[in-house]
LUMVODREN-272992 format. One record per residue (C-alpha): residue in three letters; residue number from 1; x, y, z. Coordinates in pm, 1 decimal, always signed. Layout:
<rogus>
ROGU|ALA|NUM|X|Y|Z
...
</rogus>
This chain:
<rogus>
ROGU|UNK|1|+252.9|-84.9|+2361.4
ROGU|UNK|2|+606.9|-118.0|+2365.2
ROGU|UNK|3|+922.4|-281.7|+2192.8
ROGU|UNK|4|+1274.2|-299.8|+2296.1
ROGU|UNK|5|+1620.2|-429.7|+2195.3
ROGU|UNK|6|+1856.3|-522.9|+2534.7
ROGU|UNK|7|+2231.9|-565.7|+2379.4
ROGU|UNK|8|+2600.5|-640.5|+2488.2
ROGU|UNK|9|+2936.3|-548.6|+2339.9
ROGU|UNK|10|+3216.4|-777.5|+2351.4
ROGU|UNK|11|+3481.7|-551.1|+2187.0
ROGU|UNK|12|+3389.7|-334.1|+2542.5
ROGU|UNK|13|+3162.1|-482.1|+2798.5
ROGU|UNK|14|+2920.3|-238.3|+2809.6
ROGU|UNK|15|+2536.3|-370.9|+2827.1
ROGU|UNK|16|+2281.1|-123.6|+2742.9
ROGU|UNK|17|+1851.8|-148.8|+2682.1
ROGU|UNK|18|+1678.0|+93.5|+2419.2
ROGU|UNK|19|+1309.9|+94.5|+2442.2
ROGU|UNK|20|+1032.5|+265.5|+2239.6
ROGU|UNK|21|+685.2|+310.7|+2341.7
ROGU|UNK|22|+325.4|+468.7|+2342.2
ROGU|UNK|23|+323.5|+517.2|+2685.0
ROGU|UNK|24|+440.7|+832.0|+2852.6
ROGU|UNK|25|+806.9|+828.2|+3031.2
ROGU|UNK|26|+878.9|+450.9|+2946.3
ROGU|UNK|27|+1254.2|+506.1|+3031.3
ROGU|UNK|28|+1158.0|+562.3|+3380.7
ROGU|UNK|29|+1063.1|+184.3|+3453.0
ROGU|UNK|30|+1148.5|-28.7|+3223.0
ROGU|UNK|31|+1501.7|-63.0|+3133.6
ROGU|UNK|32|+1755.3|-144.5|+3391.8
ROGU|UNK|33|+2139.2|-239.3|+3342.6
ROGU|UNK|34|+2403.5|-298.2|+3559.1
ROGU|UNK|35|+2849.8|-263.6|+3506.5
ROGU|UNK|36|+2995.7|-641.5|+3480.5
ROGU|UNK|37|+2616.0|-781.1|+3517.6
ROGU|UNK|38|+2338.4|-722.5|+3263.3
ROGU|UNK|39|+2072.7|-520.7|+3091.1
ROGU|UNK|40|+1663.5|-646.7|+3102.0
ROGU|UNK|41|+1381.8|-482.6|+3008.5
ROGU|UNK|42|+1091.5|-544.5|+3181.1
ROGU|UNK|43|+783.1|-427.0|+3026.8
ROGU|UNK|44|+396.3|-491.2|+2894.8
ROGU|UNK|45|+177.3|-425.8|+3203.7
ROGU|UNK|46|+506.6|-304.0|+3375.8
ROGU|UNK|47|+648.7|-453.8|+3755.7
ROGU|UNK|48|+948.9|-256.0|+3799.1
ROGU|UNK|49|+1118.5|-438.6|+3981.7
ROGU|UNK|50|+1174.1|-712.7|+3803.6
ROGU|UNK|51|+1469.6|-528.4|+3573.8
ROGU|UNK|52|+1683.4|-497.0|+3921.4
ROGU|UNK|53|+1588.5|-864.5|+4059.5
ROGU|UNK|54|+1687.7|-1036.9|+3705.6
ROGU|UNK|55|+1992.2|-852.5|+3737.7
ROGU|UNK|56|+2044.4|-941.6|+4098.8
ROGU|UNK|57|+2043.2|-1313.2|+4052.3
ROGU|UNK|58|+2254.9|-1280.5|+3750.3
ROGU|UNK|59|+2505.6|-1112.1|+3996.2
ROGU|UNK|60|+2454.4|-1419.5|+4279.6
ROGU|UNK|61|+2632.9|-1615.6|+3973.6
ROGU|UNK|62|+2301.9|-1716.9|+3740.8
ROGU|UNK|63|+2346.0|-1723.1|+3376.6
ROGU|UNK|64|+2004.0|-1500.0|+3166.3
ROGU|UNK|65|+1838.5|-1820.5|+3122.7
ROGU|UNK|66|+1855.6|-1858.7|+3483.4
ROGU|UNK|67|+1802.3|-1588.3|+3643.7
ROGU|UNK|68|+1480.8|-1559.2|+3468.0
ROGU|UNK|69|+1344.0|-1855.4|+3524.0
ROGU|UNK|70|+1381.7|-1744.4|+3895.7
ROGU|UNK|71|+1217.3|-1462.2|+3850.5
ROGU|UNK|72|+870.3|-1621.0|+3680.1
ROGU|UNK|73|+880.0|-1922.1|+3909.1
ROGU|UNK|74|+866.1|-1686.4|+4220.1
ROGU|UNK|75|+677.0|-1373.5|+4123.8
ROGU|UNK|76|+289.5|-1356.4|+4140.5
ROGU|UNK|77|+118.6|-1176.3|+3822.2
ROGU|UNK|78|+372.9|-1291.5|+3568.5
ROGU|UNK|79|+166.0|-1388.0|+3299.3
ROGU|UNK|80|+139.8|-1006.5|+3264.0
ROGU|UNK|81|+485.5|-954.4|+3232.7
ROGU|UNK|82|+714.8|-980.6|+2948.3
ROGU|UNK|83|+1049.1|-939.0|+3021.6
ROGU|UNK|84|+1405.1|-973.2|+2832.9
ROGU|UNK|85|+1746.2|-1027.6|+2997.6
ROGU|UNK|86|+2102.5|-1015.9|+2826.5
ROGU|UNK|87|+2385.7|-1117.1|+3020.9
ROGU|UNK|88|+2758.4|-1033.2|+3063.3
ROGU|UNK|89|+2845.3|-1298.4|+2873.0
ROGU|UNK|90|+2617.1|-1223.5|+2557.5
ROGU|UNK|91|+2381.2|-1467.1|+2650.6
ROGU|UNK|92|+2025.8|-1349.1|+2702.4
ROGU|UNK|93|+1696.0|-1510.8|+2746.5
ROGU|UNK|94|+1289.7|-1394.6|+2736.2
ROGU|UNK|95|+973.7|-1461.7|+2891.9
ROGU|UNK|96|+615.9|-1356.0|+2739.2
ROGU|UNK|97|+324.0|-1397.0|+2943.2
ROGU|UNK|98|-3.7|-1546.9|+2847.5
ROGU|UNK|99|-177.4|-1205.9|+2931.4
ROGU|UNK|100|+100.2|-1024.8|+2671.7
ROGU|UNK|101|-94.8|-728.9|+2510.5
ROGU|UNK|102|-201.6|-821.4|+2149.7
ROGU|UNK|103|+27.6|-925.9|+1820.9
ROGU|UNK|104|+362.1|-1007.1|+2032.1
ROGU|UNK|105|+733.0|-1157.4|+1924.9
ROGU|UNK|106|+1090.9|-1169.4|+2050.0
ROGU|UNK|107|+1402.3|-1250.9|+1851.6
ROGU|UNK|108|+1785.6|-1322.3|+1964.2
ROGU|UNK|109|+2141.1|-1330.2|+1823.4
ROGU|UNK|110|+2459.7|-1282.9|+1975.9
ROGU|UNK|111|+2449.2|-1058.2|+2229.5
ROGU|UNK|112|+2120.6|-919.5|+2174.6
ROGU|UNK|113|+1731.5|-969.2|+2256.7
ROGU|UNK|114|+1436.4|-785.3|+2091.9
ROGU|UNK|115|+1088.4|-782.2|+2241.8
ROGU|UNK|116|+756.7|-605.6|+2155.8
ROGU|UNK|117|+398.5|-597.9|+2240.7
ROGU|UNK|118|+89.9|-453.9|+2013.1
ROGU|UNK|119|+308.7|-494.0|+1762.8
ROGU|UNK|120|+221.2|-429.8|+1431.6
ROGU|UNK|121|+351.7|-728.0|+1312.7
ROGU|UNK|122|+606.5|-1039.4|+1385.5
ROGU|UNK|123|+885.3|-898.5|+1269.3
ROGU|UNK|124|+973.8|-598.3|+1439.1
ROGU|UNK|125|+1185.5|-778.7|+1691.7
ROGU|UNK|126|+1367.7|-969.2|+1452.1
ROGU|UNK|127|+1426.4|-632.0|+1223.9
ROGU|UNK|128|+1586.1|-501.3|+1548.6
ROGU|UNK|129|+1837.2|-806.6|+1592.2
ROGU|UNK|130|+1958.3|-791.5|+1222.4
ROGU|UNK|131|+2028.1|-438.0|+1268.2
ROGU|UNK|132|+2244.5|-424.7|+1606.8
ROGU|UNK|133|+2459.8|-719.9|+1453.3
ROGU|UNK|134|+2549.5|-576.8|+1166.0
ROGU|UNK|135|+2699.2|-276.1|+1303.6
ROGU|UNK|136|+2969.1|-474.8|+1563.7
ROGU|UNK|137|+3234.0|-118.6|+1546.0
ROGU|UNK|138|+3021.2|+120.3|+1660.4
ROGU|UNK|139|+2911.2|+263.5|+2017.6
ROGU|UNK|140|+2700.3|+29.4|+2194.7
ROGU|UNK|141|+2445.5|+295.4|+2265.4
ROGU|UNK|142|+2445.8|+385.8|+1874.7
ROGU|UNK|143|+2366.0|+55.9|+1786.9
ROGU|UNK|144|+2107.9|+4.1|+2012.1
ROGU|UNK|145|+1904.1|+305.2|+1897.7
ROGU|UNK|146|+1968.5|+204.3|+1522.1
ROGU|UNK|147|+1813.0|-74.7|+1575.4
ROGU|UNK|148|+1559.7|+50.7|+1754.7
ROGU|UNK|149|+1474.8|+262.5|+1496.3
ROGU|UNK|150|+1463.2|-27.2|+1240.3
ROGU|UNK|151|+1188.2|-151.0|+1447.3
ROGU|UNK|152|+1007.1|+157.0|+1389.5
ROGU|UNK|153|+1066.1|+127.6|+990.3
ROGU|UNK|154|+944.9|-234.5|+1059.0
ROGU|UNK|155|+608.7|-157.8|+1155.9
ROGU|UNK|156|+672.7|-81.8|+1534.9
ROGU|UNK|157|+362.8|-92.8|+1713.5
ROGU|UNK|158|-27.9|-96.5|+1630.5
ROGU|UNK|159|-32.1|+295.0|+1741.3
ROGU|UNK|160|+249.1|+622.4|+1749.2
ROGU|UNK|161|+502.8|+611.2|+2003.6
ROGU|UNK|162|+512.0|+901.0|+2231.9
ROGU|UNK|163|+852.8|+805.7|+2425.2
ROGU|UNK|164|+1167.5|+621.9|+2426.7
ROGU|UNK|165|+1466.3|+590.7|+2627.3
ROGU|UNK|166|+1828.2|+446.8|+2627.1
ROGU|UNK|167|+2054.3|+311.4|+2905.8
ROGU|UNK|168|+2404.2|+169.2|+2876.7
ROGU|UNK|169|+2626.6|+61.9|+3184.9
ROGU|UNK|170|+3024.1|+14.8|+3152.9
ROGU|UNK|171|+3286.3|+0.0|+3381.2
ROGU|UNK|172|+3108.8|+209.3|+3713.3
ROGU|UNK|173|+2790.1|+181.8|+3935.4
ROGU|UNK|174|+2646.3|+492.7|+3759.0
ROGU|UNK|175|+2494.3|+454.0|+3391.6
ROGU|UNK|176|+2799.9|+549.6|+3082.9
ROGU|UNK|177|+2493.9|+606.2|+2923.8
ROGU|UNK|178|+2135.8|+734.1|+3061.8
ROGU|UNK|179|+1903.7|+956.6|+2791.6
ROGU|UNK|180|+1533.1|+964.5|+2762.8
ROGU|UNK|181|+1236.4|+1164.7|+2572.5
ROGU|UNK|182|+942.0|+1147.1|+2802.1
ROGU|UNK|183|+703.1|+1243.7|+2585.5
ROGU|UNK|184|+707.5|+1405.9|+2211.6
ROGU|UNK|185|+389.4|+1408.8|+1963.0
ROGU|UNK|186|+583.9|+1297.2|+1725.8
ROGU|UNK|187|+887.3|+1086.0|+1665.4
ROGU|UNK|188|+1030.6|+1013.2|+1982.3
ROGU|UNK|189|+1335.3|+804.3|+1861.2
ROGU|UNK|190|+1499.6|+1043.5|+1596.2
ROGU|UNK|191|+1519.1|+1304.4|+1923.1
ROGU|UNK|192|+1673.5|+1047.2|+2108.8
ROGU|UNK|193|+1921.9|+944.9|+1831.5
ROGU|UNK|194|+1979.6|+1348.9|+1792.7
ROGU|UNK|195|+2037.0|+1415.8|+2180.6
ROGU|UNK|196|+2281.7|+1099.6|+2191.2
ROGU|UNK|197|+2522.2|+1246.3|+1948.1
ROGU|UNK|198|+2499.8|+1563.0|+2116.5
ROGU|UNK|199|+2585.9|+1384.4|+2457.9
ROGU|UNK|200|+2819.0|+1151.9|+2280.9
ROGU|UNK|201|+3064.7|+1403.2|+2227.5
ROGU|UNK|202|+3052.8|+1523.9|+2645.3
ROGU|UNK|203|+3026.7|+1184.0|+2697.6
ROGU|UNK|204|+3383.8|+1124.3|+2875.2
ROGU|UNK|205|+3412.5|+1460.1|+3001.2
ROGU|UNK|206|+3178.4|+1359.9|+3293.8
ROGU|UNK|207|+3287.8|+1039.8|+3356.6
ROGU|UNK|208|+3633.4|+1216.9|+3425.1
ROGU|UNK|209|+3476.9|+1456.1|+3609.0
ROGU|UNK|210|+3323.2|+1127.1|+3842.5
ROGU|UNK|211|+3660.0|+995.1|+3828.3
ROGU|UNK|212|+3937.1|+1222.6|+3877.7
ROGU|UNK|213|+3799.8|+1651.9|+3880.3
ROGU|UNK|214|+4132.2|+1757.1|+3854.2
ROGU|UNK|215|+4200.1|+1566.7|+3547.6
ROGU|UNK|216|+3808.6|+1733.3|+3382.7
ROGU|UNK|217|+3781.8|+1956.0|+3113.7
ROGU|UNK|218|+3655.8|+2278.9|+3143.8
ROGU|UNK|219|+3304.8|+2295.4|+3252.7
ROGU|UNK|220|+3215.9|+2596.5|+2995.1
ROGU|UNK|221|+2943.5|+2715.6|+3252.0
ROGU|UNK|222|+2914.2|+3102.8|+3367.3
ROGU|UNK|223|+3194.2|+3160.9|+3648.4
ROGU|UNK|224|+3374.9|+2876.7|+3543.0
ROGU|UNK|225|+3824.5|+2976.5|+3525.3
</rogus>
């Protein structure tokens, strides 16, 4: 039902989660990342609120691997759950629950997770991981929704996907990075890969704008001087 890729940078810092799925709106609960922190993906039979609680204890001062294993130790329904963590160290960790929807994998490299469910095969997650790492010099969010997209050309999942989402986090509070397609008939992750490199290009014009207005570009809206 859905498969994911969670990544770091180390050239930048920036931690970011792309996720594909059949489901409508998948962006809207199951990616979550955090400036300085992390990026998880929660997802399968989805509990929200695991992406900000993994993130939380890796904040308190708990490596992935940790801050996971609080998570499933304390959390009631978690054999539902499968969730993936990456850290802001590069060092990430998975869990996959016993009631995980059909075929089901995750792989890892540096700096990077991969997990899917109703897969259509095994080795969709790993396609994912071979992809981010062999692009190190690009945009994290670029990377992230290549490989994403060599999931897809792996197989991807049993059925279509319908939506897809990415989220990256740098240096403030707010997302550097935040696009979604809720719902398209037909490839959702070429639209996303098309609206990021429209946004790419505006990208630093509103984080000025967040930053410092008198320093923005022009906003290039009616009324604007």
């Amino acid at each position: 039902m859905t498969f994911s890729i969670s990544g770091f940078c180390e050239k930048t810092g920036m931690v970011g989660v792309a996720i594909t799925s059949s489901s409508i709106c998948v962006a809207s609960r199951c990616p979550w990342v955090r400036a300085g922190v992390g990026a998880a993906s929660t997802q399968n039979i989805t509990d929200p609120s695991l992406g900000n609680l993994m993130l939380d204890y890796i904040a308190q001062g708990s490596s992935a691997e940790q801050a996971l294993d609080s998570v499933i130790n304390r959390r009631d329904f978690i054999d539902y759950r499968q969730l993936a963590l990456v850290d802001n160290q590069g060092r990430s960790a998975s869990f996959t629950g016993l009631e995980t929807l059909g075929t089901n994998a995750v792989a890892q490299a540096d700096g990077c997770i991969a997990a899917g469910n109703l897969l259509i095969n095994t080795k969709v997650p790993q396609a994912m991981v071979d992809n981010f790492v062999q692009h190190p010099n690009l945009h994290l969010a670029e990377r992230l929704l290549l490989a994403l997209q060599a999931g897809l050309d792996a197989g991807g999942e049993e059925g279509s996907v319908h939506s897809a989402g990415i989220k990256v986090a740098h240096e403030h509070p707010w997302p550097l990075v935040d696009l979604r397609v809720d719902w398209a008939d037909d490839d959702p992750i070429e639209q996303l890969l098309a609206l990021w490199r429209d946004y790419e290009i505006q990208m630093m014009d509103y984080n000025i704008r967040a930053i410092d207005p008198r320093s923005a570009p022009s906003y290039g809206v009616a009324g604007d001087l």
